[in-house]
C-alpha positions as CSV (number, residue, x, y, z in Angstrom):
1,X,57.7,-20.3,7.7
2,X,55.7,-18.3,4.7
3,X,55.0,-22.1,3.4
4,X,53.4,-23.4,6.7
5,X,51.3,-20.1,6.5
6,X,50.2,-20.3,3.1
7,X,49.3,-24.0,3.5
8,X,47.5,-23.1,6.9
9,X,45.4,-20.7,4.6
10,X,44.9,-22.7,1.7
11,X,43.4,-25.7,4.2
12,X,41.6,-22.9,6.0
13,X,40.2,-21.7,2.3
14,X,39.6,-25.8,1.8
15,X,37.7,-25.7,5.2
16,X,35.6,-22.8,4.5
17,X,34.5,-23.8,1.3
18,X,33.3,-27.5,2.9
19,X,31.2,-25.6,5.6
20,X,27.6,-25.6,5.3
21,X,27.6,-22.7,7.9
22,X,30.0,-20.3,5.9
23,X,27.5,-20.9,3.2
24,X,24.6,-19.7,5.0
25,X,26.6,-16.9,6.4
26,X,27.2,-16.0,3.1
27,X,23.5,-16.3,1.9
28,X,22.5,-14.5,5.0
29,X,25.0,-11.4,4.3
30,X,23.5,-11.3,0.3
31,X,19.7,-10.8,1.6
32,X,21.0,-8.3,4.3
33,X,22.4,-5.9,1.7
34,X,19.4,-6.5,-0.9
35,X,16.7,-6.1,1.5
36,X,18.9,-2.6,3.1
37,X,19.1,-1.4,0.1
38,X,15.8,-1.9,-0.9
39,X,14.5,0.0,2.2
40,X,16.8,2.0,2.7
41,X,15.3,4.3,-0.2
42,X,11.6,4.2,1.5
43,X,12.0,7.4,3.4
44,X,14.6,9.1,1.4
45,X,13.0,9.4,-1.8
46,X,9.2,11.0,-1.3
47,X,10.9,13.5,0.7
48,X,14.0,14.2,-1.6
49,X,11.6,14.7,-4.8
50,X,8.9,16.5,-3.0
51,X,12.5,18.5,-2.0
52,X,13.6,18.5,-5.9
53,X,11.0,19.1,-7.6
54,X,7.8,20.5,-5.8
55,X,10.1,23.1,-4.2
56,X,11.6,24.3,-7.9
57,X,8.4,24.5,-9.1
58,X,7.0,26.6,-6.3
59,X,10.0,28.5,-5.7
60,X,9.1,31.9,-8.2
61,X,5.3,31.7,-6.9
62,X,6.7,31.9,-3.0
63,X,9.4,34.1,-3.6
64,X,7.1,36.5,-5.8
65,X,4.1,36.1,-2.5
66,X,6.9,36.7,0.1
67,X,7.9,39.9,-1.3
68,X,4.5,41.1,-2.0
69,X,3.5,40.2,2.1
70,X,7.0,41.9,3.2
71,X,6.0,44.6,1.3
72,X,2.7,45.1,3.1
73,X,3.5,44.2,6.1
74,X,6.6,45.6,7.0
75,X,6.4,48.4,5.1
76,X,7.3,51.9,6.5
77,X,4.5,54.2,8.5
78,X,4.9,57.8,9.2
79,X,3.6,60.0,11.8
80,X,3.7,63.9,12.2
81,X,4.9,65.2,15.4
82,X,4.8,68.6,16.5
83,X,7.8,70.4,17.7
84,X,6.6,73.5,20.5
85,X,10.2,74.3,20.4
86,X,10.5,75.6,16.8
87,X,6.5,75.6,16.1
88,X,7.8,73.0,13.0
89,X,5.4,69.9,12.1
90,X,8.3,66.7,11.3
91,X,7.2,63.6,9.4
92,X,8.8,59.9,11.4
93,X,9.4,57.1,9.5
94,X,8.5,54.2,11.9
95,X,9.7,50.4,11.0
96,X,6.2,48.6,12.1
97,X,6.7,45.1,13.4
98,X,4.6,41.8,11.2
99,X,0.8,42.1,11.0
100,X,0.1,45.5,12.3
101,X,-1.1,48.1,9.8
102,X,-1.9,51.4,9.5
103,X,-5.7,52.0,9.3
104,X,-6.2,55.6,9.2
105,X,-3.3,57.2,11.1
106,X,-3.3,54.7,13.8
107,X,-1.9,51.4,14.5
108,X,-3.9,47.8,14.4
109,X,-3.2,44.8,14.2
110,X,-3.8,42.2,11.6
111,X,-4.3,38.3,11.6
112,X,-1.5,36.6,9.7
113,X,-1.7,35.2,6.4
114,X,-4.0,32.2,5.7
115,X,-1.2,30.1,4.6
116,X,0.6,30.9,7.6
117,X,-2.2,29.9,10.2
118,X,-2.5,26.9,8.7
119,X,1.0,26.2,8.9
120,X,0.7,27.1,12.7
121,X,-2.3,24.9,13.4
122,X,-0.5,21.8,11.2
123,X,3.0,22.0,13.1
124,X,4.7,23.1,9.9
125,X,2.9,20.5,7.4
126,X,4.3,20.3,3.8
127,X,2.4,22.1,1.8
128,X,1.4,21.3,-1.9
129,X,-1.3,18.6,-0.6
130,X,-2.5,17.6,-4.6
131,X,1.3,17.0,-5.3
132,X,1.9,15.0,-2.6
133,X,-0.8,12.9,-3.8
134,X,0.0,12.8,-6.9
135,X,3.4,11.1,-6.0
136,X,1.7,8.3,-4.2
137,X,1.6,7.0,-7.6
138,X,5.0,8.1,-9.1
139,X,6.7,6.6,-6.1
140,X,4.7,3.5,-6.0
141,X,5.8,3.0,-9.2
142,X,9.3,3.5,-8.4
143,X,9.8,1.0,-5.8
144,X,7.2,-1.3,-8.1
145,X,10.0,-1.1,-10.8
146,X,12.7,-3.0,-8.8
147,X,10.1,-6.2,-8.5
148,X,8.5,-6.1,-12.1
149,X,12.0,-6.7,-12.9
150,X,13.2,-9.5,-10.6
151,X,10.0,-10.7,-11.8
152,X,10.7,-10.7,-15.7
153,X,14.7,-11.9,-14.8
154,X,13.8,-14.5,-12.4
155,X,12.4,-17.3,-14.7
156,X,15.9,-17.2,-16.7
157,X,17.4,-17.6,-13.7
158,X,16.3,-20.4,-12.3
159,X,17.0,-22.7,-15.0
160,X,20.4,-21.2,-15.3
161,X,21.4,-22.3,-11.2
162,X,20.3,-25.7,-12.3
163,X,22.8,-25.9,-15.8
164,X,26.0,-24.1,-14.0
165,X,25.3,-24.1,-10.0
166,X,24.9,-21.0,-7.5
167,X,28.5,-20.2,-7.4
168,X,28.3,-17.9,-10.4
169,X,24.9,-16.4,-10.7
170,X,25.6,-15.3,-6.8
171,X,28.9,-13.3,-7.7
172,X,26.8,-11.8,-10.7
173,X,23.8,-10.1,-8.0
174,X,27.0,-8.9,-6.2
175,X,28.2,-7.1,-9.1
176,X,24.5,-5.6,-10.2
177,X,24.2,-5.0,-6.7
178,X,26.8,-2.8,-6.6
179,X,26.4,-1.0,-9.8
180,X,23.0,0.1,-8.5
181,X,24.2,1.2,-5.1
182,X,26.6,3.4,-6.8
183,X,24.1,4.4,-8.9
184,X,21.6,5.4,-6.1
185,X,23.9,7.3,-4.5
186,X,24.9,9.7,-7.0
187,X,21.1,9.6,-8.9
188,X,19.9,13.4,-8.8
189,X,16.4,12.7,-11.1
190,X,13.0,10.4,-11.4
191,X,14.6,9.1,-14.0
192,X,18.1,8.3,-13.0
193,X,16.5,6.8,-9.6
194,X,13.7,4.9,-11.5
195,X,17.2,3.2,-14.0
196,X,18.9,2.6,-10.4
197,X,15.8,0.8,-8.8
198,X,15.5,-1.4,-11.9
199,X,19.1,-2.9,-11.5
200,X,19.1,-3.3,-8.3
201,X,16.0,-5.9,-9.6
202,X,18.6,-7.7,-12.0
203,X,20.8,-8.3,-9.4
204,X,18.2,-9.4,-6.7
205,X,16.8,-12.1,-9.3
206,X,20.3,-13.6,-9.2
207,X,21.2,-13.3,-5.3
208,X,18.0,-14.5,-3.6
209,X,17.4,-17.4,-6.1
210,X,20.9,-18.7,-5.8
211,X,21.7,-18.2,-2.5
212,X,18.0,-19.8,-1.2
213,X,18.7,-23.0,-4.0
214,X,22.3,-23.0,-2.3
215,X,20.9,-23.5,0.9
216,X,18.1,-25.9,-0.4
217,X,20.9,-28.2,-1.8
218,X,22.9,-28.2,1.2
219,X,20.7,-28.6,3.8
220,X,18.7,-32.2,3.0
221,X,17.2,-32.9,6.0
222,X,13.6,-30.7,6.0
223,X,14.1,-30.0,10.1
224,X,17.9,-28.2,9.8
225,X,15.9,-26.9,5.7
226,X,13.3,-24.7,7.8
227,X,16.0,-23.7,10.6
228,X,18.5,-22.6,8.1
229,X,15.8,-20.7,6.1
230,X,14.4,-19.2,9.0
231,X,18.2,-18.0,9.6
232,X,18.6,-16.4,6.4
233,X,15.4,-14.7,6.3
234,X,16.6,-13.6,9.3
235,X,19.5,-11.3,7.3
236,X,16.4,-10.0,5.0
237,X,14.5,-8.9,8.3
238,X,17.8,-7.7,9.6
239,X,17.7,-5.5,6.2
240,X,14.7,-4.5,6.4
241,X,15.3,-3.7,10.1
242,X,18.1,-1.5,9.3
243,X,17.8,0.3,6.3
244,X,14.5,2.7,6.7
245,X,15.6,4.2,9.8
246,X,19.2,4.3,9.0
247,X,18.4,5.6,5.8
248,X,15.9,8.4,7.7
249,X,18.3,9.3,10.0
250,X,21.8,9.4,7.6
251,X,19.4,11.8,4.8
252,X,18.4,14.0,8.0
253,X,21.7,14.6,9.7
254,X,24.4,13.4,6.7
255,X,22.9,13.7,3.4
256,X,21.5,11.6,0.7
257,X,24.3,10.1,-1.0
258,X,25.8,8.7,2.4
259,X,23.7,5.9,3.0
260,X,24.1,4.3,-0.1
261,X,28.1,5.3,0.0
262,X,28.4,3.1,3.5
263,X,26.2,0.0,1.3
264,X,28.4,0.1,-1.5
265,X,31.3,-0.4,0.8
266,X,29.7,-3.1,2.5
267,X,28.6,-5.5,-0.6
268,X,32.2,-4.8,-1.7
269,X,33.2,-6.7,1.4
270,X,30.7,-9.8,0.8
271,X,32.1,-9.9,-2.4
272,X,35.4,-10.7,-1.4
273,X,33.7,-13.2,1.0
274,X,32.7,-14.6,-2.2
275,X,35.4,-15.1,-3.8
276,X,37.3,-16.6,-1.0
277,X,34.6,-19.4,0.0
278,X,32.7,-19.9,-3.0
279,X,34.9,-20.0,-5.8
280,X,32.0,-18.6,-8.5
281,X,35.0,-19.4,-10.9
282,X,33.9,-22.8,-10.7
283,X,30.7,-24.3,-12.5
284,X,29.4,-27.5,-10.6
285,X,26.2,-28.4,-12.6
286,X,23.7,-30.7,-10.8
287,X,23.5,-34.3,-11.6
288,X,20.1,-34.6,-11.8
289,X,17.5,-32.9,-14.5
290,X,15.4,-29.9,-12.6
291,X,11.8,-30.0,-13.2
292,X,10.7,-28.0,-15.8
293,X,9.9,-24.7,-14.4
294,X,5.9,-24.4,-17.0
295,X,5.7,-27.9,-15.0
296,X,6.2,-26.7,-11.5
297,X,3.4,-23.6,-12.2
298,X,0.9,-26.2,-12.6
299,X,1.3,-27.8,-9.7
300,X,-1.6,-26.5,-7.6
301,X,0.2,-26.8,-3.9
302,X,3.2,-25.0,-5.3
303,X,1.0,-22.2,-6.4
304,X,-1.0,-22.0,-2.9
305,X,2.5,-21.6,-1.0
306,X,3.1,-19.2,-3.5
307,X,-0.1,-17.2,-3.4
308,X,0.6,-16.8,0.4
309,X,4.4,-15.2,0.5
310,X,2.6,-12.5,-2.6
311,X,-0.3,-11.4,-0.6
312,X,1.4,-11.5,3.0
313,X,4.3,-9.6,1.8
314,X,2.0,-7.2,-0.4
315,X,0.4,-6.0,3.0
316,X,4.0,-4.0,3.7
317,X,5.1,-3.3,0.1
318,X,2.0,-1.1,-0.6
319,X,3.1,0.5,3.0
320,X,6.3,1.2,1.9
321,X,5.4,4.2,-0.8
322,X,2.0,5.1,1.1
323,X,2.5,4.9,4.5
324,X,5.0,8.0,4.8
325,X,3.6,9.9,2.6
326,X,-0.3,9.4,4.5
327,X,2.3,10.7,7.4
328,X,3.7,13.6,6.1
329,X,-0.4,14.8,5.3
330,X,-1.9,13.7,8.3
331,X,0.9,13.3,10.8
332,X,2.9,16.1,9.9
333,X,5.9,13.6,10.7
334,X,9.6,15.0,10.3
335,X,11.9,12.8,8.1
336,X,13.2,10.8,10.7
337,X,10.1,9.5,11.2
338,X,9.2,8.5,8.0
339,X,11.9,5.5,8.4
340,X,11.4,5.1,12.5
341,X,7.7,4.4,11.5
342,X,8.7,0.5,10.0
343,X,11.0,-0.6,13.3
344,X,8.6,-2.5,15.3
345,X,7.4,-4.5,11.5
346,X,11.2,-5.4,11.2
347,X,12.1,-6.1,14.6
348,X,9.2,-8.2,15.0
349,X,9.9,-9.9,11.3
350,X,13.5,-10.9,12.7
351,X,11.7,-12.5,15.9
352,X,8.8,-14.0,13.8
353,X,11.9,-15.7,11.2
354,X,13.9,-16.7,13.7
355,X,11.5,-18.1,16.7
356,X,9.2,-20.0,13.3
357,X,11.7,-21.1,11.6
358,X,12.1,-23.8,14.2
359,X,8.8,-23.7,15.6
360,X,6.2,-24.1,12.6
361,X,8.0,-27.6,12.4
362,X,6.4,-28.9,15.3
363,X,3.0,-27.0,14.7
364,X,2.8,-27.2,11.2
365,X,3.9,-24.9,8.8
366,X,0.1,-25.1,7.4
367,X,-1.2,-23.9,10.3
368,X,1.2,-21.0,10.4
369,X,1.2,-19.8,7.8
370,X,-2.7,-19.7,8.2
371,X,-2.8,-17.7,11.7
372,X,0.2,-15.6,10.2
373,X,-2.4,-14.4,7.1
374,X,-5.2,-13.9,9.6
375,X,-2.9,-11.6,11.5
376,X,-1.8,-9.7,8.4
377,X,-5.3,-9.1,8.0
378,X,-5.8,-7.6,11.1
379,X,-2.9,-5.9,11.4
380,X,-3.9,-3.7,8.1
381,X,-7.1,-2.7,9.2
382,X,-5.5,-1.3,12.4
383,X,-3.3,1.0,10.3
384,X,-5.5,3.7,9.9
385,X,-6.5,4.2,13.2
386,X,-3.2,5.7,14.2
387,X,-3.4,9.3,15.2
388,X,0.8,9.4,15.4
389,X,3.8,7.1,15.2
390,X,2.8,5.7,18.8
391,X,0.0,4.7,17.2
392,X,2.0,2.6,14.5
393,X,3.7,0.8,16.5
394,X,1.1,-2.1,17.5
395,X,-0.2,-2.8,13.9
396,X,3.6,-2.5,12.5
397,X,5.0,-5.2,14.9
398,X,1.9,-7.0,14.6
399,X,2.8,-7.0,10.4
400,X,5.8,-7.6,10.9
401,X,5.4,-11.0,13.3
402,X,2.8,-12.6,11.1
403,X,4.8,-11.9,7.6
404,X,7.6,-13.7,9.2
405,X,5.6,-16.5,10.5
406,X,4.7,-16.6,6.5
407,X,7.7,-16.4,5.2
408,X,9.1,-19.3,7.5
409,X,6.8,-21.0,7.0
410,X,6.2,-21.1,3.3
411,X,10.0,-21.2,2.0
412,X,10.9,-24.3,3.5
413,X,7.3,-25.7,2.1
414,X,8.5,-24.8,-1.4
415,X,11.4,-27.2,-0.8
416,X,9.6,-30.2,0.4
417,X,7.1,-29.8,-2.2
418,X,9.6,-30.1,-4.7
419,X,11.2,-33.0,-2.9
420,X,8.1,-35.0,-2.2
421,X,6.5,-34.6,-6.2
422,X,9.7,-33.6,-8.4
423,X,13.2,-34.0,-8.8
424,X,14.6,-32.4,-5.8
425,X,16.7,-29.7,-8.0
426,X,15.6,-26.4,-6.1
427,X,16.7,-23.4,-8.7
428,X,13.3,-23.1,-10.4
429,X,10.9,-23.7,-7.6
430,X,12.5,-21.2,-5.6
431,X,12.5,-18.8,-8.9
432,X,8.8,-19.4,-8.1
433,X,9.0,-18.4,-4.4
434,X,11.1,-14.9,-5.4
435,X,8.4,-14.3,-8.3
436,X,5.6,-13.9,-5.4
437,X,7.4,-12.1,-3.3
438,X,8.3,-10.0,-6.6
439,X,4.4,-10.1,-7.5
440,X,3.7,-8.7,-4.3
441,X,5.9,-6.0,-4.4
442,X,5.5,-5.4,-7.9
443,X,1.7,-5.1,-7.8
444,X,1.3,-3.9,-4.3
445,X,3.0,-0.6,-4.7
446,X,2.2,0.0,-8.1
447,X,-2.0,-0.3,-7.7
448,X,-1.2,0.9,-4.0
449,X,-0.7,4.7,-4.9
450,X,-3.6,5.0,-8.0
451,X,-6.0,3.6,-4.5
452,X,-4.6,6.1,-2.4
453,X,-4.9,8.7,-5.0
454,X,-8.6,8.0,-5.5
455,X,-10.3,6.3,-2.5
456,X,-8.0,7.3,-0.1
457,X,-5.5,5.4,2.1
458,X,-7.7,3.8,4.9
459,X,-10.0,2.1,2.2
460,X,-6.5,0.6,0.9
461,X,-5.7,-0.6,4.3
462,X,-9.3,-2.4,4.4
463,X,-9.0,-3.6,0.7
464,X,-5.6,-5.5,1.3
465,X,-6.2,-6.7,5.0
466,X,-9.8,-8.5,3.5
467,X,-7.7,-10.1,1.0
468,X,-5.3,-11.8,3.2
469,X,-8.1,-12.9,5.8
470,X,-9.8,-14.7,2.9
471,X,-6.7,-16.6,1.1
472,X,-5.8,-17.8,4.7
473,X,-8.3,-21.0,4.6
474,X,-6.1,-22.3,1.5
475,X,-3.2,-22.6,3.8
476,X,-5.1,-25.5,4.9
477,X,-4.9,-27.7,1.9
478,X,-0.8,-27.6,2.9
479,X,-1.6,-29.6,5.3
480,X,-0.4,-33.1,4.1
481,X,0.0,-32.9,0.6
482,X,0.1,-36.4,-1.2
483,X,3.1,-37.4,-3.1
484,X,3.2,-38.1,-7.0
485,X,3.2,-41.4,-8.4
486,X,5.6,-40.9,-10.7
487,X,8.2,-39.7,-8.1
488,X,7.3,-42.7,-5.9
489,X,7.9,-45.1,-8.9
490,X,11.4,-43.1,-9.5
491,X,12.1,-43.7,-5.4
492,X,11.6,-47.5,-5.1
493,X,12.4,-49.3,-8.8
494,X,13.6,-52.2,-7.5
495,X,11.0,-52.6,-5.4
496,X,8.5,-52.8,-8.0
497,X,10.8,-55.2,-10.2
498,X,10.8,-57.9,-7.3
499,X,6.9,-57.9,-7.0
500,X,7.1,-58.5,-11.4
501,X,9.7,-61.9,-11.0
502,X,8.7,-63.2,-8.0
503,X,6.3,-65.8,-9.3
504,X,7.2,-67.7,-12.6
505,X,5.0,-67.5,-15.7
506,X,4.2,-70.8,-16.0
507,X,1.7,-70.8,-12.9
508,X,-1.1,-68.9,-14.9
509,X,-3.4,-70.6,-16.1
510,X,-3.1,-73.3,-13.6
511,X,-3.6,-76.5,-14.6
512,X,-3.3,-80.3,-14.6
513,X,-0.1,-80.5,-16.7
514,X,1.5,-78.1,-14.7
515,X,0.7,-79.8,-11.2
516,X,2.7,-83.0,-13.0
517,X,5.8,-80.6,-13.8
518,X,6.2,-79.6,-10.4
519,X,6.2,-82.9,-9.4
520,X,8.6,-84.0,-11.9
521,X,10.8,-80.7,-10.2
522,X,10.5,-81.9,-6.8
């Protein structure tokens, strides 16, 4: 009985491990958690340092000004009443209630404090407005620390899938992963959070390039390529759906650490998955060469596709360390908010992946990747005009839709390009893809908060939204891009043989003698 069980497992194990959908399960799980845990910080940290260390700062000067305005305000009066029973004169202390003073013997009433009425008139506003926007910068560099160093790790890696396969480098960004969760959640400094947010870059680097080369090598056929891409961005929308408000709403009601707690415990169950379906323990090289990756860069439609996933997705990276704080100053937005604020960008990313994926097939991924620019655009400059979260929620989704119809649209590109003018070995054209999206998070928040900080955030939203509307045209030269001749040559060899032996030698230069010798033949 225990034998039939364990050989039911084994060929369930044998099953799994054959199944092109258990891989892209997998893949898909890998993006959820990265992109979760890469949003999942967005509201929780400008909020927990302005908490940390503005607070701290400020706490002696506020404590000192509270006392001094207790003292005056409620301080006691006296008054002299006059006693016809005894003839006596008796001096009553009187506890006077906030803002009324004493103004020579009597009783008036003062305004409140000018701290205070601007508290009142701003629905209890943070205050400390310069270091608020001084952080724009200190945070944008945070969350710009996470993609400098996918960026830095991901050329390594992309050679690597293609010497010892995906298995192992996708087990490795599990392990990172983790560390870094762990990390987060327990990280009580900048500094600490800045070391967290740069290994949780490590371990991106070696989960999205592996799992989207995984996928690349599995799925041939370019028409079930873009579905299952558009699939698996799916789980990084579904991330990105997930983790600001759930991280907004477990820091308000739970606590900080909690989030990041419930993510640790979830990448320890995709690691098991792991290790039951892809055995990382085993190294499958590929049995062809890749193309070399300084080979790939100069290809000039690979660096169009890849010029559009960095500037699309730069539109809601420099959001991401701007955007709440622009709402805590203007908006005066709790911190539940601050996360709500990017649900219509990721619900309408998981439509825009999922409906695309399929459907930039049959209108051309050129052309939707174009419109889906021109949208981004648009969408930016709308930003600013929002007087309150309602007023986010058309230019969010409207972000959101087009990045997807990008992102869609561009990843499966990347793969065809390779197939139609290299060797179709997808590890270091896909490091490529991850090193724009890492461009555009990397820059984008970095040069996003030193904007902010000195031309203010609607001119940002104008600067980044012009950008996109002019790169769109290039999508255009996507269009039908020719193949090399050199990976034609390498398709048909035998081909070109035949049209070299068809004729004999002999025949050139024709001549009298050799009209004889075919006569003599026949």
């Amino acid at each position: 009985m225990l034998r039939t069980v364990l050989d039911a497992s084994q060929g369930l194990l044998k099953e799994g491990r054959e199944s092109r959908q258990l891989v892209l399960v997998v893949v898909f799980v890998a993006l959820l958690l990265d992109n979760m845990l890469l949003t999942v910080v967005v509201p929780i940290v400008p909020t927990f340092l302005y908490a940390m260390e503005f607070k701290e700062v400020n706490s002696s000067l506020h404590l000192s000004h509270a006392r001094s305005s207790l003292h005056a305000l409620t301080s006691p009066a006296f008054s002299t009443i006059f006693s016809f029973f005894d003839n006596n004169t008796m001096a009553v202390e009187e506890s006077m209630p906030n803002g009324t003073a004493w103004v020579n013997g009597t009783a008036s009433t003062v305004p409140p404090p000018a701290t205070e009425a601007i508290s009142a008139h701003k629905n209890n506003c943070l205050q400390g407005t310069e270091f608020l926007e001084e952080e724009n910068t200190r945070v944008g560099v945070l969350f710009a620390s996470k993609a400098v160093m996918q960026l830095l790790v991901n050329p390594f890696v992309g050679p690597l899938t293609n010497r010892i396969g995906y298995h192992i480098p996708m087990f490795a960004g599990f392990v990172i992963m983790f560390l870094s969760t762990v990390m987060f959640a327990f990280s009580g400094t900048y500094t600490l959070l800045f070391m967290a947010r740069t290994l949780q870059g490590i371990g991106s680097s070696f989960s999205s390039v592996a799992g989207l080369g995984m996928l690349a090598s599995v799925y041939t056929d370019d028409y079930e390529r873009g579905r299952a891409m558009g699939i698996a961005l799916g789980g990084l929308a579904l991330g990105v759906l997930v983790g600001a408000p759930f991280g907004s709403v477990m820091y308000e009601f739970v606590g900080k650490s909690a989030p990041f707690l419930i993510l640790a415990f979830l990448a320890l169950l995709d690691g098991a998955l792991q290790l039951c379906i892809l055995q990382p323990s085993k190294v499958s090289p590929e049995s062809a060469k890749g193309t070399p990756l300084f080979t790939l860069l100069k290809d000039p439609y690979i660096l169009v596709a890849a010029g559009s996933i960095c500037f699309a997705n730069m539109g809601v990276a420099i959001l991401e360390p701007t955007l709440p704080i622009w709402m805590m100053q203007t908006m005066c937005s709790p911190k539940w908010q601050l996360g709500l604020a990017f649900l219509p960008a990721s619900v309408s990313y998981l439509i825009g992946t999922n409906l695309f994926g399929v459907l930039a097939n049959r209108m051309g991924r050129w052309l939707c990747s174009l419109i889906g620019m021109l949208v981004v655009g648009t969408s930016l400059l709308c930003v600013p005009l929002a007087h309150n979260i309602f007023g986010l929620i058309g230019p969010n989704a409207g972000l959101g839709l087009a990045i997807g119809m990008v992102d869609s649209s561009m990843m499966p590109i990347m793969g065809h390009l390779v197939d139609l003018r290299h060797t179709s070995v997808y590890g270091s054209v896909y490091a490529i893809a991850d090193v724009a999206f890492c461009m555009g998070f990397a820059v984008g928040p970095s040069i996003g908060g030193a904007i902010v900080q000195a031309i203010g955030f609607p001119w940002l939203m104008v600067i980044i939204g012009v950008v996109n509307i002019i790169y769109a045209p290039l999508c255009y030269y996507l269009r039908s891009p020719p193949a090399k001749e050199e990976k034609l040559s390498q398709e048909c060899p035998m081909e070109t043989r035949m049209y070299a032996t068809q004729k004999p030698m002999k025949e050139f230069p024709l001549g009298e003698d050799s009209d004889e010798e075919t006569d003599h033949e026949e």
